[in-house]
OpenMM code with the backbone's topology and positions (N, CA, C; nanometers):
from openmm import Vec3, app, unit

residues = "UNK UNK UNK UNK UNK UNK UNK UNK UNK UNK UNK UNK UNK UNK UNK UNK UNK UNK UNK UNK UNK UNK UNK UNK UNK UNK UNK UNK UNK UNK UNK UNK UNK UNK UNK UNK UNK UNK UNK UNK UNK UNK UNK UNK UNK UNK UNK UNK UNK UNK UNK UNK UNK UNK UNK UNK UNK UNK UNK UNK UNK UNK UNK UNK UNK UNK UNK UNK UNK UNK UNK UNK UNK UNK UNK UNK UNK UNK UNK UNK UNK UNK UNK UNK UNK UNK UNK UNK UNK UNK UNK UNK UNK UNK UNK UNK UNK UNK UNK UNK UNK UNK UNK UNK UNK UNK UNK UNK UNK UNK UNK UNK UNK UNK UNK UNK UNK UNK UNK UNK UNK UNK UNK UNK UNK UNK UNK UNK UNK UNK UNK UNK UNK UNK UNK UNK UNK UNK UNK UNK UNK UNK UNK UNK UNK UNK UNK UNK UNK UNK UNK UNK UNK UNK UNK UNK UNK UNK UNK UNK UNK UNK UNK UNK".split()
positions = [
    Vec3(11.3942, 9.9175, 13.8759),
    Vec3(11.3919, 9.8942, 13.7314),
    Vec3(11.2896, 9.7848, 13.6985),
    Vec3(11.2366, 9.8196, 13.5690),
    Vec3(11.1220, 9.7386, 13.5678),
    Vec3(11.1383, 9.5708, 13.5186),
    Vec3(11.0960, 9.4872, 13.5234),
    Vec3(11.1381, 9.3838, 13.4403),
    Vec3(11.0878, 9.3827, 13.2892),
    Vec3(11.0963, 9.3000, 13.2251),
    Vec3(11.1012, 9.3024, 13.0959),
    Vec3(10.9352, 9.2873, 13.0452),
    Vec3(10.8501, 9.1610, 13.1620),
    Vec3(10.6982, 9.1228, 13.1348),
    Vec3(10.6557, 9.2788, 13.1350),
    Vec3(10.7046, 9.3557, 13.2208),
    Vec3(10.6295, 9.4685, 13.3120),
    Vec3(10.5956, 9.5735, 13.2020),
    Vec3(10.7366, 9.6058, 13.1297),
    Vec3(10.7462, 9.7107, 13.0177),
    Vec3(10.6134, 9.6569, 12.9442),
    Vec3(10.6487, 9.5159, 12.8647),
    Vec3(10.5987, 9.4413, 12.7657),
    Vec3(10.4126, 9.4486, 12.8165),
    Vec3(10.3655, 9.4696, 12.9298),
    Vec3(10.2508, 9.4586, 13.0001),
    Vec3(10.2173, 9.6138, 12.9354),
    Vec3(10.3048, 9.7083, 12.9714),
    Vec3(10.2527, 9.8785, 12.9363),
    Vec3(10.2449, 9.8781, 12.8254),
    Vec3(10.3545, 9.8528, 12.7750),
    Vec3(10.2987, 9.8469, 12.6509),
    Vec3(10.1898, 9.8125, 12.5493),
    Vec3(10.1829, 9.7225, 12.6119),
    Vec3(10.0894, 9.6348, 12.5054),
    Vec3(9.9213, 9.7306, 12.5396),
    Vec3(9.9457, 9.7977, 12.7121),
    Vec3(9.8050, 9.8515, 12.7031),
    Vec3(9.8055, 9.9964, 12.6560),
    Vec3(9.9613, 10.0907, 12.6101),
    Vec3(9.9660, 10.2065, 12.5858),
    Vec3(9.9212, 10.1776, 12.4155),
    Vec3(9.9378, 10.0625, 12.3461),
    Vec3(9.9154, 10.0288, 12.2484),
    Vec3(9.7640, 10.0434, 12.2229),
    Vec3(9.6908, 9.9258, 12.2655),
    Vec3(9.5352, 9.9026, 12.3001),
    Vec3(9.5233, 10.0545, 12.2603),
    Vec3(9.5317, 10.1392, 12.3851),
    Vec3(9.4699, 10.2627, 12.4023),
    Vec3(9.4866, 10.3141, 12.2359),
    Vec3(9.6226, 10.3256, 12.1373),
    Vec3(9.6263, 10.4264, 12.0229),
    Vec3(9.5134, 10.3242, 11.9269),
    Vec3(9.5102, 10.1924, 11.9758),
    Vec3(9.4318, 10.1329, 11.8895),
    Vec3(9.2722, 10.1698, 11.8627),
    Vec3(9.2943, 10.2471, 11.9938),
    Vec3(9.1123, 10.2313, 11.9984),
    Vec3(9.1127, 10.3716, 11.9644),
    Vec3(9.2250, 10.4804, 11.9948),
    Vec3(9.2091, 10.6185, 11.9164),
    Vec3(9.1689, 10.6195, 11.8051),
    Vec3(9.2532, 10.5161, 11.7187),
    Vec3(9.2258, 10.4716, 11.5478),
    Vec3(9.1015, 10.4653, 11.5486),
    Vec3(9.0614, 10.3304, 11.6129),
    Vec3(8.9526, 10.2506, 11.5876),
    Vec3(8.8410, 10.4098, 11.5863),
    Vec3(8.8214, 10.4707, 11.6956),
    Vec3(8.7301, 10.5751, 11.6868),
    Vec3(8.7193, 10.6927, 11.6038),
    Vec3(8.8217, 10.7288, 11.5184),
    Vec3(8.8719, 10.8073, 11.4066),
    Vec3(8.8108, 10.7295, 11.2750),
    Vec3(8.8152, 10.6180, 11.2651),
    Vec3(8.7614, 10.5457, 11.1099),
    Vec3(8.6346, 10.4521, 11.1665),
    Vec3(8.5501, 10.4534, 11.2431),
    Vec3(8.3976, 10.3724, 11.2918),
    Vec3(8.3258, 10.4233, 11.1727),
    Vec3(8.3336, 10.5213, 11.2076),
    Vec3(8.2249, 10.5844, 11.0569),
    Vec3(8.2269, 10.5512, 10.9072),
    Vec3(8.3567, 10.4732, 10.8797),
    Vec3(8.3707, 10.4347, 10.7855),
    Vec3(8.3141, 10.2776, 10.7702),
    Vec3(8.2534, 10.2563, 10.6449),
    Vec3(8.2112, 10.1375, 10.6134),
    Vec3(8.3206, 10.0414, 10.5927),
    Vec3(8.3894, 10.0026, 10.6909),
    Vec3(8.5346, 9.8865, 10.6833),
    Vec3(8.4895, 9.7609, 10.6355),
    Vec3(8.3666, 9.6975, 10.6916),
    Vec3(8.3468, 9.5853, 10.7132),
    Vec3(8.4132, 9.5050, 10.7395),
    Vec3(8.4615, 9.5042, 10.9119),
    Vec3(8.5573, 9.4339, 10.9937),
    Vec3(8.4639, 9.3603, 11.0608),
    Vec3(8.4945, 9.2518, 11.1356),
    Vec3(8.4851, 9.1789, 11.2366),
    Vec3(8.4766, 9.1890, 11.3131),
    Vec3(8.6229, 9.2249, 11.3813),
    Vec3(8.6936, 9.2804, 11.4997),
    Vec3(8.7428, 9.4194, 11.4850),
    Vec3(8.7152, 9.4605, 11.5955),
    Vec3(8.7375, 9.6249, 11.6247),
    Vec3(8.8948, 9.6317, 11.6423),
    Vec3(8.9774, 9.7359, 11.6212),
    Vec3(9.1600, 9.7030, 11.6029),
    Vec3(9.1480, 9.7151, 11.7305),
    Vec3(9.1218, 9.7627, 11.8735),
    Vec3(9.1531, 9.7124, 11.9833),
    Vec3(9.1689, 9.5812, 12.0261),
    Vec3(9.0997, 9.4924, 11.9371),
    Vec3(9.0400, 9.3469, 11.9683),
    Vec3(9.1944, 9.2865, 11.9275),
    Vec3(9.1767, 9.3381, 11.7918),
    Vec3(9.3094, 9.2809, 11.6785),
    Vec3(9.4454, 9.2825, 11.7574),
    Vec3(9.4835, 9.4201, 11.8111),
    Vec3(9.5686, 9.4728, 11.9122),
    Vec3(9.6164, 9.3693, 11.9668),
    Vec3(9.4892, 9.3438, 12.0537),
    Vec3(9.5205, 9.2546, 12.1823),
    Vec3(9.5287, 9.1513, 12.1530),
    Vec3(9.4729, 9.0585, 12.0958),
    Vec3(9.5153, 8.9567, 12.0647),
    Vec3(9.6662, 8.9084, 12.0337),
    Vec3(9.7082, 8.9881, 11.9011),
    Vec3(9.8375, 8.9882, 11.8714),
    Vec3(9.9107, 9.0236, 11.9655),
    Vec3(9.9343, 9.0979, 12.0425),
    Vec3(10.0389, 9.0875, 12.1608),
    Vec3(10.0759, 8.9425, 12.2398),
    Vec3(9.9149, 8.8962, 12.2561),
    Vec3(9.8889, 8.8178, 12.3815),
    Vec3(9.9595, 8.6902, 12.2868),
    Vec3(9.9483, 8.6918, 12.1564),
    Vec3(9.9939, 8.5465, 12.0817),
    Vec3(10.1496, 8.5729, 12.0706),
    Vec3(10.2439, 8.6937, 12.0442),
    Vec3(10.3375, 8.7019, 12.0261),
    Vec3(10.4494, 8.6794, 12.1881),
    Vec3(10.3759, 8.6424, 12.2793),
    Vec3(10.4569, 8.5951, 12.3880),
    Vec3(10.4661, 8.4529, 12.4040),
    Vec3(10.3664, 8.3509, 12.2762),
    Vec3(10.4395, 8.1672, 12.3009),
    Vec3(10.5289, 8.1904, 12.2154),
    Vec3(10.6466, 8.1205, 12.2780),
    Vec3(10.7352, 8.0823, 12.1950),
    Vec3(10.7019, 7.9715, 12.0986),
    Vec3(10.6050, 7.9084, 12.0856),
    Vec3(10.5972, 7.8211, 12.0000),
    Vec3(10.5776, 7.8758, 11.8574),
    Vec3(10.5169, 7.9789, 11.9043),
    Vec3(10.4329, 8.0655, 11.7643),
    Vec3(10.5707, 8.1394, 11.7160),
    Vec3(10.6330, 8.1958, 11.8226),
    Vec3(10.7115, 8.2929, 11.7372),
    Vec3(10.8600, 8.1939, 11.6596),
    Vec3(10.9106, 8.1103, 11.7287),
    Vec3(10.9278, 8.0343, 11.6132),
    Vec3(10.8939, 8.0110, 11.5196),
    Vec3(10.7891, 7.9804, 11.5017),
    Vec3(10.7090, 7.9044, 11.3511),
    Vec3(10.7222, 8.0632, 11.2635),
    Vec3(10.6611, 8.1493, 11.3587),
    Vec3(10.7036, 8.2695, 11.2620),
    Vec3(10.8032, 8.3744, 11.1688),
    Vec3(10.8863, 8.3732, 11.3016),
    Vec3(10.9934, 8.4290, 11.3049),
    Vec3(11.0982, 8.3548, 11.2482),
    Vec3(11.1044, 8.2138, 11.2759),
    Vec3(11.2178, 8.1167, 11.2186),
    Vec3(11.3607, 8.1527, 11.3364),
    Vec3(11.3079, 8.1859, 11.5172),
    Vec3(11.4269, 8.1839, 11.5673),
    Vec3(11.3431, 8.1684, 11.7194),
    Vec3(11.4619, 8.1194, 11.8132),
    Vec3(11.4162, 8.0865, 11.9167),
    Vec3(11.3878, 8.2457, 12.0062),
    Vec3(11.2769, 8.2717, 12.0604),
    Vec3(11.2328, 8.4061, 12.1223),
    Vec3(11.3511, 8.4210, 12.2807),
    Vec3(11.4072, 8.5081, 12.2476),
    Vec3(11.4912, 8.5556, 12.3919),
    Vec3(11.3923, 8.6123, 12.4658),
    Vec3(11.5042, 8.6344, 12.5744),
    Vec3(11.4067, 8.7176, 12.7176),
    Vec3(11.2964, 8.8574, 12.6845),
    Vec3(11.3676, 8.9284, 12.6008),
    Vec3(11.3018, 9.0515, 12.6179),
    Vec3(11.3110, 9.1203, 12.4523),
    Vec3(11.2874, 9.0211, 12.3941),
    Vec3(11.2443, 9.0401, 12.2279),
    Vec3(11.1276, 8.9514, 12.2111),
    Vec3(11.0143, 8.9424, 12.2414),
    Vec3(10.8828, 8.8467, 12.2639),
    Vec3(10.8038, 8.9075, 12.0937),
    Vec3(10.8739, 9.0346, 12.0894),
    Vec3(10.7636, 9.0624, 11.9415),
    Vec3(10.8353, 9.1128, 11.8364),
    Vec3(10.9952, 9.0766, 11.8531),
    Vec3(11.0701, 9.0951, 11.7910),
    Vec3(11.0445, 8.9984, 11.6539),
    Vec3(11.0124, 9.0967, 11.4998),
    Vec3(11.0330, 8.9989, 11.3819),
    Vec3(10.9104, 8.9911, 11.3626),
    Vec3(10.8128, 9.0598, 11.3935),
    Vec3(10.6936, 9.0436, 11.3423),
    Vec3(10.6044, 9.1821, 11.3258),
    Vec3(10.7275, 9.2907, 11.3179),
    Vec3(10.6376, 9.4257, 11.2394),
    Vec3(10.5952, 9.3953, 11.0707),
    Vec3(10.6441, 9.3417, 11.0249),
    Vec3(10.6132, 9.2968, 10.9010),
    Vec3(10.4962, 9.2912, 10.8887),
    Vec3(10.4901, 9.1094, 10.9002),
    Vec3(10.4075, 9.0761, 10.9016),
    Vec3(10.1992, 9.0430, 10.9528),
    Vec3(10.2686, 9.1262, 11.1088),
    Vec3(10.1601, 9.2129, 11.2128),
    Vec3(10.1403, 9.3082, 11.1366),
    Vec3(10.2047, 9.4019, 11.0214),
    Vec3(10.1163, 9.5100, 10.9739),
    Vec3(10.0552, 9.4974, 10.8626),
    Vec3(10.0877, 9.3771, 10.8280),
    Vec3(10.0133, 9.3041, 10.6355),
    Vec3(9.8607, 9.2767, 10.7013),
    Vec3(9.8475, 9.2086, 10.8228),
    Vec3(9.7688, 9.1253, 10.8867),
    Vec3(9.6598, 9.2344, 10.9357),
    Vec3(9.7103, 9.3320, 10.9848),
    Vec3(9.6343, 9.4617, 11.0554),
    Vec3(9.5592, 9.5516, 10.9414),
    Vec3(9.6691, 9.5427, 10.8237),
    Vec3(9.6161, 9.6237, 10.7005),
    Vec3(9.5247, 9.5627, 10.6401),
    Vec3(9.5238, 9.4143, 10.6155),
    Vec3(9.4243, 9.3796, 10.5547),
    Vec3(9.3000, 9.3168, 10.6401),
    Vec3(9.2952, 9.3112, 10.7780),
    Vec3(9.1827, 9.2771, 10.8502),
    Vec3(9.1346, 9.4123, 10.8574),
    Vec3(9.1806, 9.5415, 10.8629),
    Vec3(9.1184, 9.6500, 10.9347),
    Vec3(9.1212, 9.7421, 10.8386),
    Vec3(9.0453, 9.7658, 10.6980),
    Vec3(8.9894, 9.8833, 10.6647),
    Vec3(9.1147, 9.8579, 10.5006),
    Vec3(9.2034, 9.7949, 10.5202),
    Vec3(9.3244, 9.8757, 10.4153),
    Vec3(9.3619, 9.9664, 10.3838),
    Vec3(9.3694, 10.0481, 10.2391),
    Vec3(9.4009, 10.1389, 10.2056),
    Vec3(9.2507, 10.2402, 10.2332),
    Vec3(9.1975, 10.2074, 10.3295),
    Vec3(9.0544, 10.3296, 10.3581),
    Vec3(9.1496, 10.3461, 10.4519),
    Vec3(9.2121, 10.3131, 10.5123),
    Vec3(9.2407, 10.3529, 10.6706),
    Vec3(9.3916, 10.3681, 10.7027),
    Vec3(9.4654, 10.3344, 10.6432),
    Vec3(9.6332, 10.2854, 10.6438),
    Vec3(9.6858, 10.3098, 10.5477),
    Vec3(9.8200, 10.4028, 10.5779),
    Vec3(9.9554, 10.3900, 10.4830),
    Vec3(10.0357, 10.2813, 10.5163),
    Vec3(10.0910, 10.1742, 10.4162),
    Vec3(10.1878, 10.0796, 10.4719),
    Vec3(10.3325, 10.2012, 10.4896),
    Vec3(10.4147, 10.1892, 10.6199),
    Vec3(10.5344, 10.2388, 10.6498),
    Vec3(10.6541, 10.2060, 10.6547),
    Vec3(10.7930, 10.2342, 10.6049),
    Vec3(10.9090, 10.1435, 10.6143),
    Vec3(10.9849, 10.2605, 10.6450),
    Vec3(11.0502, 10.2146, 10.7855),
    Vec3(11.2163, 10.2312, 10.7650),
    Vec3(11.3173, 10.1574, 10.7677),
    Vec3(11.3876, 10.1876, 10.6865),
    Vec3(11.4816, 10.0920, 10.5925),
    Vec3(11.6089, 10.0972, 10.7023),
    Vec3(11.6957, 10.0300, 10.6485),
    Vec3(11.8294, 9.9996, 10.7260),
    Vec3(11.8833, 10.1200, 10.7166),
    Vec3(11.9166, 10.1639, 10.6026),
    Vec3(12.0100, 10.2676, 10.5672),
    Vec3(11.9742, 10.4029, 10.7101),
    Vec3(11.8881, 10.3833, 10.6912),
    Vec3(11.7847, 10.5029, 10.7429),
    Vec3(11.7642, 10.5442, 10.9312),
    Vec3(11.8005, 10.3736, 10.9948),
    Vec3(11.7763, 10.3749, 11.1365),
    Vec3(11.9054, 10.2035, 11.1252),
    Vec3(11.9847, 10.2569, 11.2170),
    Vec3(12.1001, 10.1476, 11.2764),
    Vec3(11.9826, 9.9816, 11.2922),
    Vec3(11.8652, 10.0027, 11.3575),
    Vec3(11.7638, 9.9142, 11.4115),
    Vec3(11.6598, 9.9015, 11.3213),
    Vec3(11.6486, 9.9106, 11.1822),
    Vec3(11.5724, 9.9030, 11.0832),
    Vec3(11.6158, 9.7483, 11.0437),
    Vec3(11.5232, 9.7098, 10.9672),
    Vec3(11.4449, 9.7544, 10.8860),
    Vec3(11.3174, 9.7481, 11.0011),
    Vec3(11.1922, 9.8433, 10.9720),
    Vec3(11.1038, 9.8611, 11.0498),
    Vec3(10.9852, 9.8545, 10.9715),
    Vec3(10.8334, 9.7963, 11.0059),
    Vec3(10.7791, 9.8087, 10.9091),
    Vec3(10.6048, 9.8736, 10.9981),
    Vec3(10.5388, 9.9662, 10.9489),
    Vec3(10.4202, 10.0301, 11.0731),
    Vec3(10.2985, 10.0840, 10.9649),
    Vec3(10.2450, 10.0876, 11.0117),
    Vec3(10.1288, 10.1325, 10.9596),
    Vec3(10.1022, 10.2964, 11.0137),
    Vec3(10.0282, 10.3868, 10.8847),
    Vec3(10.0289, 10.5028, 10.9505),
    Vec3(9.8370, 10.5396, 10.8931),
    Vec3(9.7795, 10.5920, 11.0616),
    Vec3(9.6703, 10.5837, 11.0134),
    Vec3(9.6467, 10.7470, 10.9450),
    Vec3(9.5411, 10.7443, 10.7830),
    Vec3(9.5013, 10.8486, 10.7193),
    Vec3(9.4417, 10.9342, 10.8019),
    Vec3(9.3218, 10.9353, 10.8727),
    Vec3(9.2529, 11.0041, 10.9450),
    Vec3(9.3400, 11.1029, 11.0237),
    Vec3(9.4020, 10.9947, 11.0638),
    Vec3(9.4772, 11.1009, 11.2745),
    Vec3(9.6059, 11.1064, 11.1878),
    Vec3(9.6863, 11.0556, 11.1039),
    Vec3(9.8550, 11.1082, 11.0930),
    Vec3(9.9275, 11.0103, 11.2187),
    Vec3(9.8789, 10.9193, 11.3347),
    Vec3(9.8847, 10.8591, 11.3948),
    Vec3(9.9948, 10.7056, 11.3715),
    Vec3(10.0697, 10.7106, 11.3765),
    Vec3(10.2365, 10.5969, 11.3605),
    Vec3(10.1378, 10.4498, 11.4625),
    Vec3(10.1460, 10.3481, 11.3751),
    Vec3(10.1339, 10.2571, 11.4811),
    Vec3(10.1214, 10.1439, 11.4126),
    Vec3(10.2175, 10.0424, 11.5415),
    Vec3(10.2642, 9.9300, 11.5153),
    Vec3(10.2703, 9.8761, 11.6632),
    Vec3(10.2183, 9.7407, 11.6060),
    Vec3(10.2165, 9.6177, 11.7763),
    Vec3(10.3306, 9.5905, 11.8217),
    Vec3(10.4723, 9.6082, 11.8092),
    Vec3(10.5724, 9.5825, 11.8122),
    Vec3(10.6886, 9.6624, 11.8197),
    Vec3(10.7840, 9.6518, 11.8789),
    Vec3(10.8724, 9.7926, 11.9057),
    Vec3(10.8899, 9.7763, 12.0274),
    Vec3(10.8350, 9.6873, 12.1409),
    Vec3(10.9262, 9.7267, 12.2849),
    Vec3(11.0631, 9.6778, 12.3165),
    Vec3(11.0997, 9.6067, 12.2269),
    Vec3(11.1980, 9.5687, 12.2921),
    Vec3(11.3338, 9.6543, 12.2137),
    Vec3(11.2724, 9.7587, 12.1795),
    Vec3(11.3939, 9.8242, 12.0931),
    Vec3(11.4426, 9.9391, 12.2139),
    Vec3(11.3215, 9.9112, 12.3624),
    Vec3(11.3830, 10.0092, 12.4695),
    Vec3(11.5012, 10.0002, 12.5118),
    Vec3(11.5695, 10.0966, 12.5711),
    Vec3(11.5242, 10.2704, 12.5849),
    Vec3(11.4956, 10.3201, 12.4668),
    Vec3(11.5473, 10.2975, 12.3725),
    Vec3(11.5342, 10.3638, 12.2081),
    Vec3(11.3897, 10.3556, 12.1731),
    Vec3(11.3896, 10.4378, 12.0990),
    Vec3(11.2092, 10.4646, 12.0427),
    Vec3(11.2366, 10.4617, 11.9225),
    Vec3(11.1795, 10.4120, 11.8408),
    Vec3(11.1823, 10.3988, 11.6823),
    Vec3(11.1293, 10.5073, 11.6257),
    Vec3(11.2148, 10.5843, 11.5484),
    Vec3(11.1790, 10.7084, 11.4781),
    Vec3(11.0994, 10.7193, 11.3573),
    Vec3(10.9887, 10.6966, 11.3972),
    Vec3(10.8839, 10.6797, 11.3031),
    Vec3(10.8521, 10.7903, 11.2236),
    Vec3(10.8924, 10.9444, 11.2196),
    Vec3(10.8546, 11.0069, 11.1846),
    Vec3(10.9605, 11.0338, 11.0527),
    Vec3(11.0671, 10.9688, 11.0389),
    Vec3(11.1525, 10.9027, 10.9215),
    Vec3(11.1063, 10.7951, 10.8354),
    Vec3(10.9528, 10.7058, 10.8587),
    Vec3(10.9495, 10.6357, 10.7558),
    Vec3(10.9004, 10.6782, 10.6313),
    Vec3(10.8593, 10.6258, 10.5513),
    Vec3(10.8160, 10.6643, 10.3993),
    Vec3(10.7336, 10.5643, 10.3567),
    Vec3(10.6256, 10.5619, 10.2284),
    Vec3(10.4978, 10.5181, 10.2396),
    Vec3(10.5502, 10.3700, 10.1649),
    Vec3(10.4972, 10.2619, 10.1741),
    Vec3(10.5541, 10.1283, 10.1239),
    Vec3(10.4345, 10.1259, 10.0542),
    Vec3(10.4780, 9.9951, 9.9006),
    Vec3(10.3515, 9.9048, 9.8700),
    Vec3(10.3728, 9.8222, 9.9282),
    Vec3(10.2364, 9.8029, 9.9739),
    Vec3(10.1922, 9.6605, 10.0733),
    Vec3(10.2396, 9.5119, 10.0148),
    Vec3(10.2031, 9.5391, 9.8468),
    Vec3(10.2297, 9.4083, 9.7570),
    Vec3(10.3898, 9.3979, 9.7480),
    Vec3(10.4508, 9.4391, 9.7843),
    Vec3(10.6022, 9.4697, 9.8046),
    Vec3(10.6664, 9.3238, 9.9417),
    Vec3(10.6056, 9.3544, 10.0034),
    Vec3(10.6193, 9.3076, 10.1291),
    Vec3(10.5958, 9.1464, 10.1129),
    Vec3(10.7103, 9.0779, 10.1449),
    Vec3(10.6860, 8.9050, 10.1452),
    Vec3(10.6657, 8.8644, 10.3163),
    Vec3(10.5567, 8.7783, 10.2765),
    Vec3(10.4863, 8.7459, 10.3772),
    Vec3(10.4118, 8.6155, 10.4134),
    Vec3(10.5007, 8.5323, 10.3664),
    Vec3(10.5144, 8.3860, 10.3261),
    Vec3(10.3197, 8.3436, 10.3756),
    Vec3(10.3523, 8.3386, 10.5800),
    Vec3(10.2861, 8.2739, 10.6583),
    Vec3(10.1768, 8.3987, 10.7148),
    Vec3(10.1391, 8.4933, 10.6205),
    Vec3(10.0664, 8.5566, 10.6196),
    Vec3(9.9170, 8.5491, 10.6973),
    Vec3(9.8854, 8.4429, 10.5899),
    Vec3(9.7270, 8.3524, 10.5638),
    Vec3(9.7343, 8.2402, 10.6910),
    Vec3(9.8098, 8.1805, 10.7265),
    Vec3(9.7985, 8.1001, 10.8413),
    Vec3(9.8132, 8.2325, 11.0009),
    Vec3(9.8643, 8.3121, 10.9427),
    Vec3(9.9025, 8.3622, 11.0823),
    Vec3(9.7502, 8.4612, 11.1255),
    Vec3(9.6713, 8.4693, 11.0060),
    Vec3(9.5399, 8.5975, 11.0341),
    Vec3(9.4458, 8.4064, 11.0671),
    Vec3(9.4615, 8.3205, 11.0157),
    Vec3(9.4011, 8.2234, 11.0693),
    Vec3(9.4001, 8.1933, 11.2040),
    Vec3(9.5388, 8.1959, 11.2363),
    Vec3(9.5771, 8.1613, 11.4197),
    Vec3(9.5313, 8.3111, 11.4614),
    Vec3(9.5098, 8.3966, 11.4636),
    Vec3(9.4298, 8.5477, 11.5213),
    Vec3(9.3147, 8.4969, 11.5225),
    Vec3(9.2244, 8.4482, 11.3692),
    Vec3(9.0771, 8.4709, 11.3762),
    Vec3(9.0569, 8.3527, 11.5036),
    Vec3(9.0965, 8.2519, 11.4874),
    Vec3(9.0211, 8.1865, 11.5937),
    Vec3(9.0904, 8.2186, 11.7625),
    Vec3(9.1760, 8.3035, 11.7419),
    Vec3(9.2186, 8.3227, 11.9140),
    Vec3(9.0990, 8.4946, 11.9270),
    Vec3(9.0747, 8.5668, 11.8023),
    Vec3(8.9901, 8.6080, 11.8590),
    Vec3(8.8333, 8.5829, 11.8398),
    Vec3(8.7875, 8.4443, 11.8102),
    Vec3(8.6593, 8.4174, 11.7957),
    Vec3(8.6657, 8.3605, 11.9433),
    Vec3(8.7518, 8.3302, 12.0552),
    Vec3(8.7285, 8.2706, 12.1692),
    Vec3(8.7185, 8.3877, 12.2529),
    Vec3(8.7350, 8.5178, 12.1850),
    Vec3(8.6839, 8.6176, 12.3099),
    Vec3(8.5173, 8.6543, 12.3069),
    Vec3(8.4933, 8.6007, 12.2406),
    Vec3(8.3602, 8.6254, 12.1996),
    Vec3(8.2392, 8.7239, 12.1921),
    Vec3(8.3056, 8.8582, 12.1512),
    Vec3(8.2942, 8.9723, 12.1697),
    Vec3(8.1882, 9.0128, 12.0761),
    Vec3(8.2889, 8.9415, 11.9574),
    Vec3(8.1837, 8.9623, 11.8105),
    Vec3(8.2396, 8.8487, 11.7163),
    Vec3(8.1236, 8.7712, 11.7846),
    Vec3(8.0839, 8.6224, 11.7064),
    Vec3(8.0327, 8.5973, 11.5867),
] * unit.nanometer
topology = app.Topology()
chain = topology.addChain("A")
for resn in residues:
    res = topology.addResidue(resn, chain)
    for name in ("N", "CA", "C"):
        topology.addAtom(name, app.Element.getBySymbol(name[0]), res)
């Protein structure tokens, strides 16, 4: 049985991979991004394992094997508005009523019909039934630490220095 880093490790690169499916489905489009959503991807994973951060975010101390637990929200305000917006993304919700493990919040890309969100492993074995959400307004969504949190991204990904 695997440990918990191990899942959280596949994941994060079975992720990467749909990121860069996206990413290659909307290139052609004039986004005017920065960072490519593989970049975005990775980063955000790699920040959602200090506990220092996910406190400040989350407002709770991070257990063993919830590292990105509490931040579909706000990871998809952050993703929507660094990467393309409404050119590229439906905001997604499933609600409580709707899934025992809701509220859930994902982005669905226009191009591919493609469900995706940085977050969700620790809801294993269960898979989040994404094909139950329904389209959200983005302006809907409170998101206090929004603006500080695409701040702590831009400069964790201006140190990869990919695209300076």
């Amino acid at each position: 049985m695997k440990n918990y880093a191990d899942r959280y490790e596949e994941f994060t690169s079975a992720t990467v991979k749909l990121a860069e499916r996206i990413h290659n489905a909307n290139k052609d489009k004039n986004l005017e991004t920065k960072y490519t959503l593989p970049e975005i991807t990775l980063v955000l994973r790699n920040i959602y394992k200090d506990p220092i951060f996910h406190e400040k975010f989350v407002s709770s101390k991070m257990s063993e094997n919830k590292w990105s637990s509490g931040f579909c929200g706000i990871a998809s305000v952050v993703i929507y508005e660094m990467y393309g917006g409404d050119k590229v993304w439906n905001m997604m919700a499933i609600r409580p009523n709707e899934w025992s493990h809701g509220p859930v919040i994902f982005l669905q890309d226009k191009a591919t019909g493609i469900n995706f969100g940085t977050t969700g492993e620790h809801f294993y074995p269960e898979t989040i039934p994404y094909e139950i959400g329904t389209v959200l307004d983005p302006s809907r969504l409170k998101t206090p630490n929004k603006e500080l949190l695409k701040k702590i991204l831009m400069m964790e990904l201006s140190k990869t220095n990919k695209n300076p």
